[in-house]
C-alpha positions as CSV (number, residue, x, y, z in Angstrom):
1,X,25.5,-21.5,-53.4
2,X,27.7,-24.2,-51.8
3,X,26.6,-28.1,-52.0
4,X,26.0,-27.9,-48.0
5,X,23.9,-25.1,-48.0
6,X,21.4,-26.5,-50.9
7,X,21.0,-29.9,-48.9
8,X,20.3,-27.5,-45.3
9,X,16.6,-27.4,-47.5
10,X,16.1,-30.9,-45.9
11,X,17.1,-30.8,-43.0
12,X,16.1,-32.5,-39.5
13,X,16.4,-29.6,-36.5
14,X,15.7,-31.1,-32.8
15,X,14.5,-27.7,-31.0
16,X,14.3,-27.2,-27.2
17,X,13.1,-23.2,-26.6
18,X,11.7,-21.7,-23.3
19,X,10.3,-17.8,-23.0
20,X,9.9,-16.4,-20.2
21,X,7.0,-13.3,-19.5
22,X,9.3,-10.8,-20.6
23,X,8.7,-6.7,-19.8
24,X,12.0,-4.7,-19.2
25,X,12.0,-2.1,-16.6
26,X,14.8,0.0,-14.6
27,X,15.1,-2.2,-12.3
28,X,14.7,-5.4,-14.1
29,X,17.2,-4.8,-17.1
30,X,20.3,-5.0,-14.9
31,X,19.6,-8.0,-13.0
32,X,17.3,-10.2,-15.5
33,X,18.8,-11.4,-19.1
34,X,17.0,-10.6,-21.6
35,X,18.1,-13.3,-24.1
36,X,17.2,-16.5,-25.0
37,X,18.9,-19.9,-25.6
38,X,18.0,-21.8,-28.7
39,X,19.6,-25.1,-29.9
40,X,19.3,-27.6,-31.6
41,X,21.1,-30.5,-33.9
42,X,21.8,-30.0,-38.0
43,X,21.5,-32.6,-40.9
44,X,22.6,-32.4,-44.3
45,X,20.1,-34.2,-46.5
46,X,22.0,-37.8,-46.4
47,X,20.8,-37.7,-42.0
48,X,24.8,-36.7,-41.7
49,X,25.3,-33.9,-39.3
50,X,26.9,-30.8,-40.0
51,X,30.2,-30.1,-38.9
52,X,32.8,-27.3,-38.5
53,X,31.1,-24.8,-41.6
54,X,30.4,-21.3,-40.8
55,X,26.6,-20.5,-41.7
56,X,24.4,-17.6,-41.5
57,X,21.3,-18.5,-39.5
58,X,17.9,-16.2,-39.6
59,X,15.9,-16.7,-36.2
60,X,12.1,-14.8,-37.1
61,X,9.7,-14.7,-34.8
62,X,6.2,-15.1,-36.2
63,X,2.6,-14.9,-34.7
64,X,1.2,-17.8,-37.3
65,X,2.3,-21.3,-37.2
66,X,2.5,-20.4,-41.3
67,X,3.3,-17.6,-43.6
68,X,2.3,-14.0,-41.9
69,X,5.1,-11.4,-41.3
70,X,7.5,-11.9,-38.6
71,X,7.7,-9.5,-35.2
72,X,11.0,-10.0,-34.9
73,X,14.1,-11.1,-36.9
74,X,17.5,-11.4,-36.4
75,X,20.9,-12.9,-38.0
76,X,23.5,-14.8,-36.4
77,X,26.8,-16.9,-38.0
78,X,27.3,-20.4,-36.2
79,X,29.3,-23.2,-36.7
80,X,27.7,-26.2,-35.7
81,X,29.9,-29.1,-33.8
82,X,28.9,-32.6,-35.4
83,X,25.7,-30.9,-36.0
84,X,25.0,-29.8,-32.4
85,X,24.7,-25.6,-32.2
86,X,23.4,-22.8,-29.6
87,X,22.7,-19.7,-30.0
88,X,21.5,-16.5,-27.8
89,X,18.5,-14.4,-29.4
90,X,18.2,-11.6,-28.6
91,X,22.3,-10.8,-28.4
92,X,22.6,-8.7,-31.7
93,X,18.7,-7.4,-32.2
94,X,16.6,-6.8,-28.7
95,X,13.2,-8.1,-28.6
96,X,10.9,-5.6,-28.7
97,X,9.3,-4.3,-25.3
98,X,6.0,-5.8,-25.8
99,X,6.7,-9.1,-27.9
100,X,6.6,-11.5,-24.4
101,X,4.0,-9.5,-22.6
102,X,0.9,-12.0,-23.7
103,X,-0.6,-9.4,-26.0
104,X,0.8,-11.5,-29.3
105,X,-0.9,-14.8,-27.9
106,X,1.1,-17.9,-29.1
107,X,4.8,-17.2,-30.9
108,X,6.3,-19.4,-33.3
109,X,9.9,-19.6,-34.9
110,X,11.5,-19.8,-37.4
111,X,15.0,-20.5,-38.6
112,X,16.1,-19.7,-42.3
113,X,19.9,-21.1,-43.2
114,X,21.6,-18.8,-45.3
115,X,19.6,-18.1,-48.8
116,X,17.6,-21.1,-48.5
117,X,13.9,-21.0,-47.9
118,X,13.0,-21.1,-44.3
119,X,12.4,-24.4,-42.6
120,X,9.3,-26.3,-41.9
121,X,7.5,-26.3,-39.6
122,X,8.3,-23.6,-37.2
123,X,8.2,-24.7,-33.8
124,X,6.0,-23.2,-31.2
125,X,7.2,-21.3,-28.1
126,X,6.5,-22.9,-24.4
127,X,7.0,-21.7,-20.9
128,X,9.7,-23.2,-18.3
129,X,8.5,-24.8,-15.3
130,X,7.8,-22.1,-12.7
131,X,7.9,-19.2,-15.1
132,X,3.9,-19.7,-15.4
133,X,3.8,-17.8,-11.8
134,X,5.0,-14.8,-13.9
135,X,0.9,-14.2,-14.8
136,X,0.6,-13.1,-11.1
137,X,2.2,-10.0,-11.8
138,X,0.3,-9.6,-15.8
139,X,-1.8,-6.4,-14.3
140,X,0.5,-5.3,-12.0
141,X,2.1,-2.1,-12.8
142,X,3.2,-0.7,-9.3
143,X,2.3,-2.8,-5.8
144,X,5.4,-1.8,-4.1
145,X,3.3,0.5,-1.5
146,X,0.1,-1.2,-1.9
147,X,0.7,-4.7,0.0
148,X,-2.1,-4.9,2.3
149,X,-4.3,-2.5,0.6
150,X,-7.7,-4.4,0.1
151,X,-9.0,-2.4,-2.6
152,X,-7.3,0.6,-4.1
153,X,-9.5,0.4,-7.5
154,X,-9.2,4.4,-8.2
155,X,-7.2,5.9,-5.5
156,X,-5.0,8.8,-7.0
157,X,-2.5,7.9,-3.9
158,X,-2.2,4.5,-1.9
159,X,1.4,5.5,-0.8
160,X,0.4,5.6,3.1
161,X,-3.0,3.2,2.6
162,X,-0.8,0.5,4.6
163,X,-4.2,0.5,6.8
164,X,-6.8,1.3,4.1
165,X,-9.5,-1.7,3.7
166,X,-11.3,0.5,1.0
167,X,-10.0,3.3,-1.2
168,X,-12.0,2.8,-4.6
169,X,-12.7,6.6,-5.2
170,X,-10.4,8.4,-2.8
171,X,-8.4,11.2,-3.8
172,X,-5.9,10.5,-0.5
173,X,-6.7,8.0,1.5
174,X,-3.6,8.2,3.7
175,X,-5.4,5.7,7.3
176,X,-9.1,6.2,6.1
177,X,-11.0,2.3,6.5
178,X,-13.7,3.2,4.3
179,X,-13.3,6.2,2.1
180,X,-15.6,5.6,-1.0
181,X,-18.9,8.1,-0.5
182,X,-17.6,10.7,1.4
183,X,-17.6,14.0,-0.2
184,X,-17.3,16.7,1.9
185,X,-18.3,17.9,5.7
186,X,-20.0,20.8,4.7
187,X,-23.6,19.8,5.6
188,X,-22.4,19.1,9.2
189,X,-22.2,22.4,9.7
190,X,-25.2,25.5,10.1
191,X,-24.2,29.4,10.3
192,X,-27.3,31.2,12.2
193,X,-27.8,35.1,12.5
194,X,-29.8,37.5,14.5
195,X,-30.4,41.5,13.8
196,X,-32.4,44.1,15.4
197,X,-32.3,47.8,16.5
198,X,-34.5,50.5,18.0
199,X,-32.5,52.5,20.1
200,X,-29.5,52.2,23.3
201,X,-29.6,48.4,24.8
202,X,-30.6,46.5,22.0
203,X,-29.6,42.9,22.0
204,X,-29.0,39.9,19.7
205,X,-28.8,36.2,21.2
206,X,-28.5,33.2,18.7
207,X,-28.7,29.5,20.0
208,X,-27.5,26.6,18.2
209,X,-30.1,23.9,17.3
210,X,-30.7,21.1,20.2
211,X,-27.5,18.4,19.4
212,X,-25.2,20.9,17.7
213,X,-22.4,23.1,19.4
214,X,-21.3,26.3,18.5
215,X,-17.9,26.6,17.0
216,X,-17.9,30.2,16.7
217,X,-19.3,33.8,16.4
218,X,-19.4,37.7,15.8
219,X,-20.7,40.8,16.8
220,X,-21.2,43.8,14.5
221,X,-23.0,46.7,16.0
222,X,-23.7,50.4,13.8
223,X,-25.3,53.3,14.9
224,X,-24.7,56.8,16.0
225,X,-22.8,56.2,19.1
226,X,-22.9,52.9,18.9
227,X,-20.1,50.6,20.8
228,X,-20.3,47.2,22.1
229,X,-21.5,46.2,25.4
230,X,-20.5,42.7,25.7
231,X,-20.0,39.3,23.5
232,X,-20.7,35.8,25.1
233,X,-20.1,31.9,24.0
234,X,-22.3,30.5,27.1
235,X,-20.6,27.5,28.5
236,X,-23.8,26.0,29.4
237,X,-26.8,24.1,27.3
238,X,-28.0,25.3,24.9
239,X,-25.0,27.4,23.4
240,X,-25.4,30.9,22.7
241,X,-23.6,34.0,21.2
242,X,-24.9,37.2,22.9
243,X,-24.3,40.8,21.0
244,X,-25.3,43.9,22.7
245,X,-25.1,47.8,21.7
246,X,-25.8,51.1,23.4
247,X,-25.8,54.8,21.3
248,X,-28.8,57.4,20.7
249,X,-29.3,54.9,17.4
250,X,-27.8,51.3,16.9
251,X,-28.4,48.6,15.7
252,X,-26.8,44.9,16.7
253,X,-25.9,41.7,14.7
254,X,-25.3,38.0,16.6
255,X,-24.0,35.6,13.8
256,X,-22.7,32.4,15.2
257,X,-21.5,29.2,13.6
258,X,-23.0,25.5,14.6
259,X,-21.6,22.0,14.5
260,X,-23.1,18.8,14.5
């Protein structure tokens, strides 16, 4: 081990770092960098800076201002100009996907020169100005088609809910205001049937209940002979559906179908 790298043990290190919320996506990894700038100044152990010697720095990344194991490591060779060097982390080992996403709490780093013990202490990481409004988008996972959607809470699709004040438990909510107890239409409708025989001329009317129309209806007639003498949806109040048979032995069925 050279002289220079024994007295690196004491050395001074100015550092200036800034991290940025960092999640890589499609989109993002060919527009947004995704390293970062470190630097800072070398001194030997006389306050001397260190100039124009080759040196294998060790950048770890650590989640304890002390000891712990570090999330992520990487090795670069710099050459420090009258002490002064930079470097990019991040350019020969990627961070991993989840290391800037807040889930880690604070990060600390460290910087280890060659086969020397690392320096002391490790310096803490800190946001830029501005990069604070990345905590906007923390729980945002998709909001490209849900900009003036009030509440989407458990909507399966919001694509079309450009109009939707609340879509909490809908299914597909497409221009529906409020969307979050209703199940079905089934109870708005009643289905009503009428039956009866005894010979030719027998007849089956069924009315729909006062407030309800009818939507529709069927005649089945049996009987020796039997055929049908006439169907009717009355125009008028209260709807009806007429059924009629003649034969020497029928029998006639009205069924109709009501809406609320």
């Amino acid at each position: 081990m050279s002289k220079l790298s024994k007295s690196v043990v004491a050395v001074v290190l100015a550092l200036a770092s800034a991290v940025v919320g960092y999640v890589p996506s499609a989109a993002a990894a060919g527009t947004v960098p995704l390293t970062l700038t470190q630097q800072g100044r070398l001194l030997d152990n006389t306050g001397a800076p260190v100039d124009g010697v080759q040196l294998t720095f060790t950048f770890t990344l650590y989640t304890t201002p002390t000891a712990g194991t570090g999330v992520w490591t990487e090795n670069q060779s710099v050459t420090p100009d009258n002490g002064y060097f930079s470097a990019r982390l991040g350019e020969s080992t990627a961070f991993p996907a989840t290391i800037f996403d807040g889930s880690k709490g604070a990060l600390y780093l460290g910087i280890k020169i060659g086969s020397d013990a690392e320096m002391a202490p490790r310096q803490q990481l800190t946001s830029v100005p501005f990069a604070l409004l990345a905590l906007n988008a923390v729980a945002a996972t998709h909001a490209t088609s849900a900009d003036t959607a009030t509440t989407a809470g458990s909507a399966t699709t919001a694509g079309s809910a450009t109009t939707a004040t609340t879509a909490t438990t809908a299914s597909n909510a497409g221009h529906a205001t409020y969307a979050d107890t209703v199940t079905s239409i089934v109870s708005n409708f009643s289905y009503k049937q009428g039956s009866g025989s005894g010979g030719p001329g027998v007849q089956q009317t069924v009315v729909c209940d006062s407030g309800q129309f009818l939507v529709a209806g069927f005649c089945l007639v049996t009987g020796t002979g039997a055929s049908v003498g006439t169907t009717q949806i009355s125009s008028g109040a209260p709807k009806t559906y007429s059924c009629s048979c003649t034969g020497t032995s029928c029998a006639s069925i009205a069924s109709v179908t009501c809406a609320k």
